[in-house]
N, C-alpha and C positions, 0 to 999 in steps of 0.2 A: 621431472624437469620443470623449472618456474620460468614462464617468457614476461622477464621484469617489464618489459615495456608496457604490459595487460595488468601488472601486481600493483594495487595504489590503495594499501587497507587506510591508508592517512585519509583517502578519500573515502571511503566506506563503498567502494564496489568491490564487493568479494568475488574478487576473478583468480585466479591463481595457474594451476593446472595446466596444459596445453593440451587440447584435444583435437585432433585429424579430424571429428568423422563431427565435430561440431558445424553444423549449418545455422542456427536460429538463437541468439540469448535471451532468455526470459528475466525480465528485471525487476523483484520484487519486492514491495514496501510495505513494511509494518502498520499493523494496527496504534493507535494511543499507548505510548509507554511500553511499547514492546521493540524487539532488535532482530536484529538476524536468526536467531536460533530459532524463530517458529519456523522456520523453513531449512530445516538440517535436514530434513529427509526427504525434501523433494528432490535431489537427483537422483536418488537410491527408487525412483516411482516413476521417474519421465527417461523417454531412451536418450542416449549418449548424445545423440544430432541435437537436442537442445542442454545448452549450457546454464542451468537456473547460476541467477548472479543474484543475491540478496543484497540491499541496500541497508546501509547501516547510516542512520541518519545522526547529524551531530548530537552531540551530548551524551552519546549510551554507549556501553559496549569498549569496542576501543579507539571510540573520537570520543568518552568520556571527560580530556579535558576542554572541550571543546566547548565554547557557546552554543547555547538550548533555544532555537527558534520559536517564536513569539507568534510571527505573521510568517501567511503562507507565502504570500507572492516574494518577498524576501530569498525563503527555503527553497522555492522553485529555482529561483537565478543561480545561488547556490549548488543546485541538484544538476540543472541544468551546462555550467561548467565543467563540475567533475564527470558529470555520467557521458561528455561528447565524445573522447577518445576512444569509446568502448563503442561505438553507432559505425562501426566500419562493415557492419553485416546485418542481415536483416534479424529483428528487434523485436520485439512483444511489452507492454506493462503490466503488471499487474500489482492489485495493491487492497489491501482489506480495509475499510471502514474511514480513516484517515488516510490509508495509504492511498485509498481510490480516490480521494480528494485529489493526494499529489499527483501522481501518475496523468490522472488528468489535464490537471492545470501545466503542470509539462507537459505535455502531448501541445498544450495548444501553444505554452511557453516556446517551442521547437519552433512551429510554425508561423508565428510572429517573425523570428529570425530566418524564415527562409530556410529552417536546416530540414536533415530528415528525420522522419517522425516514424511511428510503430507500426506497422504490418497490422496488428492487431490488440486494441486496448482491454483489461482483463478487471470489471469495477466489482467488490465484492461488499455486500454487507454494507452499503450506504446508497443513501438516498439523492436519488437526483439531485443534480446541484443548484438548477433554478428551484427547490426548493429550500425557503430558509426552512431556520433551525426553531421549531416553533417550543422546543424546549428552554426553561431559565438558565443562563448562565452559568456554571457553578464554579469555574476557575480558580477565581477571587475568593472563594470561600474561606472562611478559617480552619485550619486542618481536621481538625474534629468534625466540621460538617462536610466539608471535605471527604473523608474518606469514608464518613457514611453515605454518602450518593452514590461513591466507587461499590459499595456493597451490589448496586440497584441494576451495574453493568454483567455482572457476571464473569468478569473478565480475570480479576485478578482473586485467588485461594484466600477463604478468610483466614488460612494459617498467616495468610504473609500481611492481611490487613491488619493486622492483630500482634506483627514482627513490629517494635516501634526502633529500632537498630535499621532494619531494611527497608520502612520506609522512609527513613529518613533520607535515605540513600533513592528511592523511586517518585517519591512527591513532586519534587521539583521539576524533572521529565515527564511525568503525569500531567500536570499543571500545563507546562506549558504546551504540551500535547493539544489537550484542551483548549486552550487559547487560540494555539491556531483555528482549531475546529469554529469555534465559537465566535471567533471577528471575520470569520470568511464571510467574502461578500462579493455575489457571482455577478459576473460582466456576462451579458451580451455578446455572442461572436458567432459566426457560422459553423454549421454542424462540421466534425469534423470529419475527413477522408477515409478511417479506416474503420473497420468495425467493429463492434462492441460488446462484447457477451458480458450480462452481469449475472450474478447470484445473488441468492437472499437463504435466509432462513426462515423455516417453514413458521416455526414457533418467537420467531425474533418482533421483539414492542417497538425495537429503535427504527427500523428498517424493514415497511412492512412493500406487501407485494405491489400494492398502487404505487408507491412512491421510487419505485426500485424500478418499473417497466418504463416511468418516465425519462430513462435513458434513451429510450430510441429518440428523441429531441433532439439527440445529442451526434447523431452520426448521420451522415447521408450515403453509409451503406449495409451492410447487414446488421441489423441488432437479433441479441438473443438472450433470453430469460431461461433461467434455468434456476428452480426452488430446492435447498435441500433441507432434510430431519434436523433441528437444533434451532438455540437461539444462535443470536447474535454473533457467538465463536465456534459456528458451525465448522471454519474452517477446521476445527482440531476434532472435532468428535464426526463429522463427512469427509476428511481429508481424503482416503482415496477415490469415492465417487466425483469430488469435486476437482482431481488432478485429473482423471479420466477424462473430466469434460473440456478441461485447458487443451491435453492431449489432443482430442475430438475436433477442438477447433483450430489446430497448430498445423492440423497433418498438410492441408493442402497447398501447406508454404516446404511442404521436406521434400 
């Protein structure tokens, strides 16, 4: 049974389902150039009482024909309209590398407005946000240097760097992915109310363990560090030790 009033894939919260014994949504946001489907198996991993809701942000997937955001604070306002209908029960974010950019800056987007905000913020694979980004640029590049920098993340299979059909089809969400990353520019604000577990990888160059514990700056209640085996896209090669520890820290809200 679908409860239409929770189903809005125009808006990219994949809600569908109705489920009884759901107490907690977890709301989760892609890495650079990536969608929903790295998170197809996390309900198959966390019990029934939380509802994983992946966020499908414009431009990919099936908001495809959609405008491809440039700047964050823009995407937040955005994010922030569609994802309020679903905040009728208590809430978690979580978000990898860019996504823990968003998640953030909405958590604080929320509180500006007065609205309610997350139980618990979930930042993975990026580095604290008062710190700039002490790496070049590469956005703007021309596609050839372009997607030889993309080689340096690790993120995407040289089969598909090397598909020039597919990327012609992933550049342009790439790109502006980056963008965002790359014109963010952190404001100032008070730590925020809930608390904050981050992750890193053990072997990761982008997002090393100093730069990653500098989220406790960021909350004035519990923070927590947690390191796992991998670089950068630990989430897919750690994925069950790192939903154990979402788990770990969800229970005391079930």
């Amino acid at each position: 049974m679908i409860d239409k009033s929770l189903t809005n894939h125009s808006s990219g919260i994949a809600y569908s389902k109705i489920n009884q014994r759901e107490h907690l949504r977890l709301f989760c946001f892609p890495y650079a150039g990536a969608g929903v489907s790295i998170f197809r198996n996390w309900s198959n991993c966390l019990p029934q009482v939380i509802k994983v809701c992946p966020v499908e942000l414009p431009g990919r997937g099936t908001r495809s024909k959609e405008n491809l955001f440039t700047r964050l604070l823009p995407l937040v306002d955005c994010m922030a309209k569609e994802i309020r209908p679903y905040l009728d029960m208590p809430f978690a974010f979580f978000g990898h590398s860019l996504g823990a950019l968003i998640c953030f800056e909405l958590t604080r987007f929320l509180r500006r407005e007065n609205f309610v905000s997350p139980i618990h913020l979930f930042v993975s694979g990026r580095i604290a946000p008062q710190f700039p980004d002490s790496d070049p640029p590469i956005h703007q590049l021309p596609e050839s240097e372009f997607i030889r920098e993309l080689h340096h993340f690790n993120g995407t299979p040289d089969s598909v760097l090397r598909n020039f059909e597919l990327m012609k089809l992933m550049l342009p969400v790439i790109r502006a992915d980056f963008a965002i990353c790359e014109t963010y520019s952190y404001a100032i604000e008070d730590p925020l109310n809930c608390p904050i577990s981050t992750f890193g990888g053990l072997q990761d160059s982008l997002a090393t363990r100093d730069k990653i514990v500098a989220w406790r700056e960021q909350t004035r209640k519990r923070f927590i560090l947690r390191m796992f085996p991998g670089d950068h896209f630990f989430l897919k090669s750690s994925q069950e030790p790192l939903l154990q520890a979402i788990l770990q820290d969800l229970m005391e809200y079930l």
